[in-house]
C-alpha positions in Angstrom: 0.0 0.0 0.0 2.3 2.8 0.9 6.3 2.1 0.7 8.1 2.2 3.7 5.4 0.9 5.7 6.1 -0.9 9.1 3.3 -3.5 7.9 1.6 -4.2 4.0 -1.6 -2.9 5.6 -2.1 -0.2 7.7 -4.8 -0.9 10.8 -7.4 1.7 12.0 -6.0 3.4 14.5 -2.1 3.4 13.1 -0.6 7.0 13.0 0.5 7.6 8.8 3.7 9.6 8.5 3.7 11.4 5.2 7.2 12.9 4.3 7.3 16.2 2.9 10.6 16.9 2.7 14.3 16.3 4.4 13.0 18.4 7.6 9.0 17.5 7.6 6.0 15.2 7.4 2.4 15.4 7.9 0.6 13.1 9.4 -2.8 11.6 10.5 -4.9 8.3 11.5 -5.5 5.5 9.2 -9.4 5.1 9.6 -10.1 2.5 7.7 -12.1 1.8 3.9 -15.0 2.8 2.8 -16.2 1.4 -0.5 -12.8 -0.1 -0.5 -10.8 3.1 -0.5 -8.5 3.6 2.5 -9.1 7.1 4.9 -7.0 8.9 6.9 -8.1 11.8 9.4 -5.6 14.4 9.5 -5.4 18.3 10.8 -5.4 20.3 7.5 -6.3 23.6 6.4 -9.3 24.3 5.9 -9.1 26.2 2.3 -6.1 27.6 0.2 -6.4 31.3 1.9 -5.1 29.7 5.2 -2.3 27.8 3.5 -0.2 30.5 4.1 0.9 30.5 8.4 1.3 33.5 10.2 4.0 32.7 12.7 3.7 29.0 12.2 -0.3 29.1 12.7 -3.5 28.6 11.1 -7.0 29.6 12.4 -9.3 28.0 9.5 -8.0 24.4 10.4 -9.9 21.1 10.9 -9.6 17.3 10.6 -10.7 16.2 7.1 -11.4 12.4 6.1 -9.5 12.1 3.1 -8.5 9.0 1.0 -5.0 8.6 1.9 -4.0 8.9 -1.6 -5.2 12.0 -1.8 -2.9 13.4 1.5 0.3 11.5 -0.2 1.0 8.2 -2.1 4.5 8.0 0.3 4.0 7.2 3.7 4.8 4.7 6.4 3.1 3.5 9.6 4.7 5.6 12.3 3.2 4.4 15.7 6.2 6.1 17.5 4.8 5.6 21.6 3.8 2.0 21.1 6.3 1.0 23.5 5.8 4.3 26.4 2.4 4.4 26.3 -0.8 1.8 25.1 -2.6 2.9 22.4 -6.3 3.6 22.7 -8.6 1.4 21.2 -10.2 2.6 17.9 -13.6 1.8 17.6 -14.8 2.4 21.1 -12.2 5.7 21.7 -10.1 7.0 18.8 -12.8 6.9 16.1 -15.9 9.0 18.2 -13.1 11.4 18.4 -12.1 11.5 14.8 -16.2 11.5 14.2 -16.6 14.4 16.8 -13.5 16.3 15.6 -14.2 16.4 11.7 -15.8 19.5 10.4 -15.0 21.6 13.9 -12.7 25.0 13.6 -8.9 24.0 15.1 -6.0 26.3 15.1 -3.3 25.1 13.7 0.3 25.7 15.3 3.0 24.3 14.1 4.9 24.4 17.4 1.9 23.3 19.9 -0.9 21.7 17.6 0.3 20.5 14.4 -0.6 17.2 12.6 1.6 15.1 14.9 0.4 16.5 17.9 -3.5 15.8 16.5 -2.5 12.4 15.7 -0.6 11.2 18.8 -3.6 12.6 20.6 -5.9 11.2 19.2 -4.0 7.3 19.2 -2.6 7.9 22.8 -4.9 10.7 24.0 -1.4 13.1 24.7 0.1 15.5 22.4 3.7 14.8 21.0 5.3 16.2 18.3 9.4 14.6 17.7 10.0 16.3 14.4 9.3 19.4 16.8 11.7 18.4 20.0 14.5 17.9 17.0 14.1 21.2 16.2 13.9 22.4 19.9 17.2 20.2 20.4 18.7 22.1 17.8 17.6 25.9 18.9 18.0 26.0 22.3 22.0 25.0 22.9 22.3 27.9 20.9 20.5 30.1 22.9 21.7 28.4 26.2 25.0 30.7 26.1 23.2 33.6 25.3 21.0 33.4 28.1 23.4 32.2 30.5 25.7 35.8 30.1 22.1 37.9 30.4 22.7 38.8 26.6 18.6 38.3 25.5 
């Protein structure tokens, strides 16, 4: 189905990483098929006039239900807290909140509520965002000098 994935098949509930570029990736929650094509619910933008971010954020976001070809034909399963924390179950947690979510006004940020965050919080019901701490790693021992000497 998608290369790179951890398994031939996703499973409802799986977190879908969708590489963007070297830095990036989307992502969102394999829901399942319907007529036999395969969903995922994902934090988007709503239309193209809030594609652009202002200071990394979006007001006219939401989760869509989109075929997953249509988010990206590259992707892999990405369940990255498996082993720290259980996974909720789908059908009786995870996908009443993907119903309840879909359609509502969410602001996207891409520091506190990105994609990641919406889909670790909706498989583990906690927000979590790594390709965010990589960039944290990276920012603050460079401003950890700084700081120290009372320079900012």
């Amino acid at each position: 189905m998608g290369l790179g994935s951890s398994h031939p098949k996703p499973f409802p509930g799986d977190i879908l990483e969708f590489p963007l570029n070297k830095y990036f990736s989307h992502f969102g929650i394999y829901y399942g098929e319907r007529d036999g094509v395969p969903y995922v619910a994902h934090l988007t933008c709503r239309d193209s006039e809030t594609k652009l971010l202002l200071f990394g954020r979006a007001l006219r976001s939401e989760v869509k239900l989109d075929p997953v070809e249509l988010v990206g034909r590259r992707y892999k399963v990405r369940n990255l807290l498996d082993e720290v924390h259980p996974p909720r179950d789908f059908y009786s947690l995870v996908k009443p909140a993907i119903d309840d979510m879909i359609g509502r006004d969410v602001t996207f940020d891409i520091l506190f509520h990105n994609s990641e965050h919406q889909a670790t919080l909706f498989r583990y019901g906690l927000k979590k965002s790594t390709q965010i701490e990589k960039v944290y790693a990276q920012i603050l021992p460079t401003w950890k000098k700084p700081f120290e000497k009372k320079k900012l």
